[in-house]
N, CA, C and O atoms as a GROMACS GRO file, in nm:
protein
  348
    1UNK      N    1  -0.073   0.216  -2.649
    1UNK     CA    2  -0.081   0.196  -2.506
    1UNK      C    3  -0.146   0.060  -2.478
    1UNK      O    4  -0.221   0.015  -2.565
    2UNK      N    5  -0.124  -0.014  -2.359
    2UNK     CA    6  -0.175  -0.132  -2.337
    2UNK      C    7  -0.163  -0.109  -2.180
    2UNK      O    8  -0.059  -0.094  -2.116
    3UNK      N    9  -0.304  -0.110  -2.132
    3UNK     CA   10  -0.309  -0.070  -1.913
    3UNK      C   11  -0.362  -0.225  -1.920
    3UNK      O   12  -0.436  -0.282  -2.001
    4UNK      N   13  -0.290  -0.274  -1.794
    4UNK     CA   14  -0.326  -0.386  -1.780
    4UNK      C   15  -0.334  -0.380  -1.613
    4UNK      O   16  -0.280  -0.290  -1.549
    5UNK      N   17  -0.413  -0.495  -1.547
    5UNK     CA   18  -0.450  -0.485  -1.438
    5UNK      C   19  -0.455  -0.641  -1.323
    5UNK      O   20  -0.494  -0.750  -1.366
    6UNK      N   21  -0.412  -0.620  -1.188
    6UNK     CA   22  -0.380  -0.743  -1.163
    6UNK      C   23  -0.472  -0.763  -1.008
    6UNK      O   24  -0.433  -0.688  -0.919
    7UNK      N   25  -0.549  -0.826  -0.983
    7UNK     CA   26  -0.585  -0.823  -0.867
    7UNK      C   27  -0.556  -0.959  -0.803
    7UNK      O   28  -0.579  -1.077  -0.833
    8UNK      N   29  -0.489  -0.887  -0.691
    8UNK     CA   30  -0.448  -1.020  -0.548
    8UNK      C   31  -0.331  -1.109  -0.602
    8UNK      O   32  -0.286  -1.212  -0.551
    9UNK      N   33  -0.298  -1.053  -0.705
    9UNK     CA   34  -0.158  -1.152  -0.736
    9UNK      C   35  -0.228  -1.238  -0.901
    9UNK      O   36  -0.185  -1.332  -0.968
   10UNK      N   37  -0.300  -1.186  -0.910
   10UNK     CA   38  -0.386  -1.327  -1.036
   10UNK      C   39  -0.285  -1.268  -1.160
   10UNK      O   40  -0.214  -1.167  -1.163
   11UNK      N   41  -0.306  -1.357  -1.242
   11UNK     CA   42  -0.246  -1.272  -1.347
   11UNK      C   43  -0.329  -1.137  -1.432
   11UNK      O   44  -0.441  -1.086  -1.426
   12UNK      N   45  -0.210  -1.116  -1.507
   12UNK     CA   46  -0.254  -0.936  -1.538
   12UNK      C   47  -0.401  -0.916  -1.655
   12UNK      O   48  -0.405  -1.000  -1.745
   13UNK      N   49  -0.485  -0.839  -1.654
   13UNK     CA   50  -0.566  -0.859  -1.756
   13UNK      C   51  -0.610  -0.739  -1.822
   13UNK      O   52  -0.631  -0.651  -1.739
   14UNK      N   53  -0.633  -0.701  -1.948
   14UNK     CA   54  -0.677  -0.555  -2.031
   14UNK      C   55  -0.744  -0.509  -1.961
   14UNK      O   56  -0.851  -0.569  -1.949
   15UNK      N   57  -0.732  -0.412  -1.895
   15UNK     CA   58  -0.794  -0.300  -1.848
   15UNK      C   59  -0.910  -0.239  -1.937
   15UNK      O   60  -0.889  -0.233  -2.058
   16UNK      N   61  -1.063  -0.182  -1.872
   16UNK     CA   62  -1.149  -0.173  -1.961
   16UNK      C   63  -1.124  -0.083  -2.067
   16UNK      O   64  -1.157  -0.094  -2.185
   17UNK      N   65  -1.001   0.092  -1.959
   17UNK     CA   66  -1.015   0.190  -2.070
   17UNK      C   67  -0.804   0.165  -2.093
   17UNK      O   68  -0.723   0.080  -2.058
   18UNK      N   69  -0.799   0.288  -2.163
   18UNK     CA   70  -0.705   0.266  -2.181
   18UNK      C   71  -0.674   0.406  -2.118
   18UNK      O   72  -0.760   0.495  -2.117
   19UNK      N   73  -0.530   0.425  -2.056
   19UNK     CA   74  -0.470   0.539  -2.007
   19UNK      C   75  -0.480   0.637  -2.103
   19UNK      O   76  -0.476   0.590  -2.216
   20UNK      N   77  -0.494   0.794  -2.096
   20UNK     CA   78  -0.503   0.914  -2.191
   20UNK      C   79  -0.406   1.035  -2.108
   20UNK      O   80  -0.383   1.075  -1.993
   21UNK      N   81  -0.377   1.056  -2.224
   21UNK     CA   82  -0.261   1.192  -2.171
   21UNK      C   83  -0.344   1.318  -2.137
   21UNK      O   84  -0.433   1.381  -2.194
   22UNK      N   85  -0.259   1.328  -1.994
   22UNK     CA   86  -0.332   1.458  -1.972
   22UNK      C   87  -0.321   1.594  -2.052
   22UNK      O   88  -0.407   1.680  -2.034
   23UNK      N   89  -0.203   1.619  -2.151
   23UNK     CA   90  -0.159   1.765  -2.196
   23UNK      C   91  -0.114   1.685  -2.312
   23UNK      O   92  -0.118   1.565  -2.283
   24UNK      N   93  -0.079   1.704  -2.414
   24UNK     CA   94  -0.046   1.647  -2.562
   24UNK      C   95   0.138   1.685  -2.549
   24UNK      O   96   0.200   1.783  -2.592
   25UNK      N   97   0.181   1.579  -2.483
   25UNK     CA   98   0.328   1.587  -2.516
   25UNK      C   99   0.360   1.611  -2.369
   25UNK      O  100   0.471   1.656  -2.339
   26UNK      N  101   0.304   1.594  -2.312
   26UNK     CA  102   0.315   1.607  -2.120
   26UNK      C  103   0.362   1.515  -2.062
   26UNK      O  104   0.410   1.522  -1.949
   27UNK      N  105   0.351   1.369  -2.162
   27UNK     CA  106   0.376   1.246  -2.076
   27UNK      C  107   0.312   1.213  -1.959
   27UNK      O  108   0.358   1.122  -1.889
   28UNK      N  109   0.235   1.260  -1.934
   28UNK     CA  110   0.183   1.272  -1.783
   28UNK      C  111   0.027   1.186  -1.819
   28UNK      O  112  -0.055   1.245  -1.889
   29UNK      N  113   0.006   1.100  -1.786
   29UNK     CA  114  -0.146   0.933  -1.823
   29UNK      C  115  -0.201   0.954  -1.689
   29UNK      O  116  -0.147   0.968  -1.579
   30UNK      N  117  -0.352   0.954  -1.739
   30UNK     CA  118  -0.431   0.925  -1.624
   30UNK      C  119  -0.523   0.767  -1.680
   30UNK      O  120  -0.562   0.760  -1.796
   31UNK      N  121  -0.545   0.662  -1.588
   31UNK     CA  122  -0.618   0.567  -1.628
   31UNK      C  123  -0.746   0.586  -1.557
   31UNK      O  124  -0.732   0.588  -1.434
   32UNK      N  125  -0.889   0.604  -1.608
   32UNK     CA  126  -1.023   0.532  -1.573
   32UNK      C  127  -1.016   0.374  -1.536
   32UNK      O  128  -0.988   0.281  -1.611
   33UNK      N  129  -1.049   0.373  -1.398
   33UNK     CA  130  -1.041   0.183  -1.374
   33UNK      C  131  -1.177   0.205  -1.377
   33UNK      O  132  -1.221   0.317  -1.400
   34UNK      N  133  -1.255   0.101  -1.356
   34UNK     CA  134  -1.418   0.004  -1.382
   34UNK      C  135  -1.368  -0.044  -1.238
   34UNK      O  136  -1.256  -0.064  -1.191
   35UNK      N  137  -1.515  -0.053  -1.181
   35UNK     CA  138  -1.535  -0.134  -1.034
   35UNK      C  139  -1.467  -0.271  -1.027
   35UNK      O  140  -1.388  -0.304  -0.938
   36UNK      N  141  -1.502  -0.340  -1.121
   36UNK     CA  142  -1.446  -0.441  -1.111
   36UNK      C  143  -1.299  -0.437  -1.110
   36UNK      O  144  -1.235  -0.507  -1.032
   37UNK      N  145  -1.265  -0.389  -1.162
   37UNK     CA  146  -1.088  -0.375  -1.142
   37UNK      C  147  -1.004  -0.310  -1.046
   37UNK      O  148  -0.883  -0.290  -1.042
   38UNK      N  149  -1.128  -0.273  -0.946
   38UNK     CA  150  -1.042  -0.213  -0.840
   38UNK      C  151  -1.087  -0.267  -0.711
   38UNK      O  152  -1.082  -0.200  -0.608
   39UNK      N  153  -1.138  -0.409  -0.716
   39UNK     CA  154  -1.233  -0.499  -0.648
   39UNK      C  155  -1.106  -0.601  -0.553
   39UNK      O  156  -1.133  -0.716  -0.519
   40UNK      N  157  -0.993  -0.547  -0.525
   40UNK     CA  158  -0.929  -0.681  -0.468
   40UNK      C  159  -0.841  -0.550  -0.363
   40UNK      O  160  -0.819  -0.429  -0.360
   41UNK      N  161  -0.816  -0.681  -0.288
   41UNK     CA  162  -0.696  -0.634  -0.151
   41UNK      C  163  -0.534  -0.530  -0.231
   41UNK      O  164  -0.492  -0.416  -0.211
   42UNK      N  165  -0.491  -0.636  -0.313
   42UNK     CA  166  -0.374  -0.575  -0.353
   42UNK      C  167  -0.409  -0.535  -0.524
   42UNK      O  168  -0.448  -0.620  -0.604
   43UNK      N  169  -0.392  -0.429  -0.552
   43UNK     CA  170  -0.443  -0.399  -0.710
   43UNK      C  171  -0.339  -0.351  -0.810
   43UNK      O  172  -0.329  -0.228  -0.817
   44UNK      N  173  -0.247  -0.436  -0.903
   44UNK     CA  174  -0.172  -0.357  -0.978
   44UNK      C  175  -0.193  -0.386  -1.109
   44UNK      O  176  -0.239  -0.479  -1.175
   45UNK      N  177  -0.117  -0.216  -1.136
   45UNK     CA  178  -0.126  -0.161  -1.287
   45UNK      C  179  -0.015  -0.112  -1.364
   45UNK      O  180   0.061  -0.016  -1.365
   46UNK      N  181  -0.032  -0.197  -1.417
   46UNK     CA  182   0.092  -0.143  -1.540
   46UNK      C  183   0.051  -0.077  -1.696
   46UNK      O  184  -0.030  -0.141  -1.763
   47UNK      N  185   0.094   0.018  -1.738
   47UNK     CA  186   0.048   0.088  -1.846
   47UNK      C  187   0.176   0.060  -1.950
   47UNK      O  188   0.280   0.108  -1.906
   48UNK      N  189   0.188   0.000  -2.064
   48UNK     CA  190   0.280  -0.058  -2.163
   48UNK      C  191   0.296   0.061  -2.256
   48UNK      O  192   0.200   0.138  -2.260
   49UNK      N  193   0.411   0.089  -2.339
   49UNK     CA  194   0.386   0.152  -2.463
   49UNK      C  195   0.480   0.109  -2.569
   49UNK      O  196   0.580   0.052  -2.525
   50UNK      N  197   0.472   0.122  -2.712
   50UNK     CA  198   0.628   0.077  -2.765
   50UNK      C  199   0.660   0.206  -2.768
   50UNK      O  200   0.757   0.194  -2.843
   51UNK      N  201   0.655   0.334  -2.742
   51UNK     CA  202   0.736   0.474  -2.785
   51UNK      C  203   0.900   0.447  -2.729
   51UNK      O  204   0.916   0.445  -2.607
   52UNK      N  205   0.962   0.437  -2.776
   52UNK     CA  206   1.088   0.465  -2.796
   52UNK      C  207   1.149   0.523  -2.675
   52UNK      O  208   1.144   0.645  -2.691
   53UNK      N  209   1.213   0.491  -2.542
   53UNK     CA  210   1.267   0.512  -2.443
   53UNK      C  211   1.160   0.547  -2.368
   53UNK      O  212   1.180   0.652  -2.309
   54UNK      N  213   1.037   0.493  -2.346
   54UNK     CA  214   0.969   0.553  -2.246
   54UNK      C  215   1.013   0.437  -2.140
   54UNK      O  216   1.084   0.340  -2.165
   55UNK      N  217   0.957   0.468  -2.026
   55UNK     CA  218   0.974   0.398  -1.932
   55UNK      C  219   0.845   0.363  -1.874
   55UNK      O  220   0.747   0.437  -1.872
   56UNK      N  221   0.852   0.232  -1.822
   56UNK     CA  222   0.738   0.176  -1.775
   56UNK      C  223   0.735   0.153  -1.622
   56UNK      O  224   0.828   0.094  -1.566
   57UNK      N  225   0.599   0.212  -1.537
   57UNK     CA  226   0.598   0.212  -1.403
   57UNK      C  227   0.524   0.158  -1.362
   57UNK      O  228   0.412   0.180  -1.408
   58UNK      N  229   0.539   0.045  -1.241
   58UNK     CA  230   0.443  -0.053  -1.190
   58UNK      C  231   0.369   0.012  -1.146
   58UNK      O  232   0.407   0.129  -1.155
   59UNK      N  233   0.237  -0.002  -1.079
   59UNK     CA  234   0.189   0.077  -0.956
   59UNK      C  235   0.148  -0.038  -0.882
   59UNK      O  236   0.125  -0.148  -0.933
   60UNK      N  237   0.139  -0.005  -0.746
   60UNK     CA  238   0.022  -0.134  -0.663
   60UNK      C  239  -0.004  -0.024  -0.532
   60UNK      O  240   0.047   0.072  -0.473
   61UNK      N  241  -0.122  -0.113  -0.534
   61UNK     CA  242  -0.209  -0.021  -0.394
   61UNK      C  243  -0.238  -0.145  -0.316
   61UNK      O  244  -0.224  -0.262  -0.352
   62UNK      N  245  -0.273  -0.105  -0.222
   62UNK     CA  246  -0.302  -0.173  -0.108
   62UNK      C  247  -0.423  -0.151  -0.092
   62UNK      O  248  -0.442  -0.035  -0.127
   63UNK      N  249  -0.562  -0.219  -0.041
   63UNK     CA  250  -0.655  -0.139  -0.024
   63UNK      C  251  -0.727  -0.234   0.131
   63UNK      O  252  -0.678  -0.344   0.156
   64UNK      N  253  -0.808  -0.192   0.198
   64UNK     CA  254  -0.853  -0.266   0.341
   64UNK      C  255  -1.000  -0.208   0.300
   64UNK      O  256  -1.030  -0.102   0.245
   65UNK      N  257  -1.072  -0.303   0.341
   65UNK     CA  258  -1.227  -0.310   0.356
   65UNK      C  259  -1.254  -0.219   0.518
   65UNK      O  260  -1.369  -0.202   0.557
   66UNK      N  261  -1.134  -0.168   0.601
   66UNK     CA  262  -1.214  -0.141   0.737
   66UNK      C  263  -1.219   0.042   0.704
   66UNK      O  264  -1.130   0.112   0.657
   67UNK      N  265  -1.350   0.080   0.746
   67UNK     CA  266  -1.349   0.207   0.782
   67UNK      C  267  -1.290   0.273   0.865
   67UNK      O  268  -1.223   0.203   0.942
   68UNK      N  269  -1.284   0.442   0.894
   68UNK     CA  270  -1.216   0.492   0.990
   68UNK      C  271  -1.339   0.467   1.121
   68UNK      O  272  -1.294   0.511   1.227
   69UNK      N  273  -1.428   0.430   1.132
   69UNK     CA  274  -1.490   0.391   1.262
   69UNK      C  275  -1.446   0.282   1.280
   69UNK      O  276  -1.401   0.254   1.391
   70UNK      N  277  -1.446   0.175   1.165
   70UNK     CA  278  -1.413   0.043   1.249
   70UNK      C  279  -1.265   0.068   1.327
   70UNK      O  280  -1.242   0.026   1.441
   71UNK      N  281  -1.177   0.140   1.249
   71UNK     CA  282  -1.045   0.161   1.326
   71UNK      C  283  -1.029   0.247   1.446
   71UNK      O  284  -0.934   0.253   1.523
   72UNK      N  285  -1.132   0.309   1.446
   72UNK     CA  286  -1.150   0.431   1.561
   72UNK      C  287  -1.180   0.331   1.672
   72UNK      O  288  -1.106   0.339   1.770
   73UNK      N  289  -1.286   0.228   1.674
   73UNK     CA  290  -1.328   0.108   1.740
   73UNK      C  291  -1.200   0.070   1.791
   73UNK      O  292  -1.167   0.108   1.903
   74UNK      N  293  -1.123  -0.002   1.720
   74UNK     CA  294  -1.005  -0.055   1.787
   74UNK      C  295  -0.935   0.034   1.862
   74UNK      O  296  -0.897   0.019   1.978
   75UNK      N  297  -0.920   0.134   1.786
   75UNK     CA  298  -0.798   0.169   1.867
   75UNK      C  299  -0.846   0.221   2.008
   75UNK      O  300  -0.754   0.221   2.090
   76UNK      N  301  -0.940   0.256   2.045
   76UNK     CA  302  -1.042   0.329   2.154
   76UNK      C  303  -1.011   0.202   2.246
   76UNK      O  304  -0.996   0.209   2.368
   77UNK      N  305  -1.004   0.099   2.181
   77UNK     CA  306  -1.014  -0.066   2.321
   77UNK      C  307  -0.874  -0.072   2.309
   77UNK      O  308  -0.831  -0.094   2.422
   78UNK      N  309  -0.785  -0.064   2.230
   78UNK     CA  310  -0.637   0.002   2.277
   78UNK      C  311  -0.614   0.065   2.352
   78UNK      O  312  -0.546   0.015   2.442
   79UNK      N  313  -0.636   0.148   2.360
   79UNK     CA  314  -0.650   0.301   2.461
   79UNK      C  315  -0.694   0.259   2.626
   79UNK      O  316  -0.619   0.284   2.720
   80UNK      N  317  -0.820   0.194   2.640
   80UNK     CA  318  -0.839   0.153   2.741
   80UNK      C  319  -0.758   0.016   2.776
   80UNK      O  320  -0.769  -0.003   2.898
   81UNK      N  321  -0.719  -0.034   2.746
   81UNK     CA  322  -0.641  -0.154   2.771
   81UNK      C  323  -0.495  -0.111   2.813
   81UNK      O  324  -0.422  -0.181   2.883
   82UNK      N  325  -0.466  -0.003   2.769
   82UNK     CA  326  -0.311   0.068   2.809
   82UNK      C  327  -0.336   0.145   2.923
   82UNK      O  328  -0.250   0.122   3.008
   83UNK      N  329  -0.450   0.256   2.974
   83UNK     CA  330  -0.500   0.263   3.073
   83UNK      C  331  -0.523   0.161   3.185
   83UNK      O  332  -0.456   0.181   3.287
   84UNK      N  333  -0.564   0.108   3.185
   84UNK     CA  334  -0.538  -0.049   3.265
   84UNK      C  335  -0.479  -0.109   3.301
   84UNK      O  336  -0.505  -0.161   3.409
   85UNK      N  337  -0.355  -0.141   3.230
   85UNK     CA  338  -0.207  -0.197   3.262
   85UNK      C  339  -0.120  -0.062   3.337
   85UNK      O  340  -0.033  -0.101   3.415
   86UNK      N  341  -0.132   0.090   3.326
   86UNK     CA  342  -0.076   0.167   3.344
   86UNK      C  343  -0.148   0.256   3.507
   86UNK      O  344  -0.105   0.349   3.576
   87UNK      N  345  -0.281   0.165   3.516
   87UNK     CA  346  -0.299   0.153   3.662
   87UNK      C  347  -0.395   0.287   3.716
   87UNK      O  348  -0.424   0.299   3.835
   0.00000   0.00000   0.00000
């Protein structure tokens, strides 16, 4: 196995752990990330193997620094601002 990891577009780099199968013959990988590797806006991961027809799946996340208050914030001055125009 080889998990590799990409933040914000940088190039890809060894991941601290390496992905482990959940059931022995399940195919089914869970990866442990480290803080640092899950430290950027856009975060992707790719998990490599040479086994013989496996297939390899990108992942990427998206992630935002705003809480659900800060968004509750906005949208609340949304709310009143559509109230307003609507009279």
């Amino acid at each position: 196995m080889d998990s590799e990891y990409s933040l914000d577009a940088a190039a890809f780099a060894d991941c601290t752990n390496e992905a482990t199968e959940i059931a022995a013959g399940s195919g089914i990988y869970y990866l442990d990330l480290v803080a640092g590797e899950t430290n950027g806006d856009i975060i992707a991961v790719i998990v490599k193997t040479s086994t013989t027809g496996a297939k390899t799946t990108a992942m990427v996340f998206y992630t935002t620094a705003q809480t659900f208050d800060d968004l509750d914030t906005i949208v609340d001055a949304e709310v009143v601002k559509t109230a307003a125009i609507k009279g």
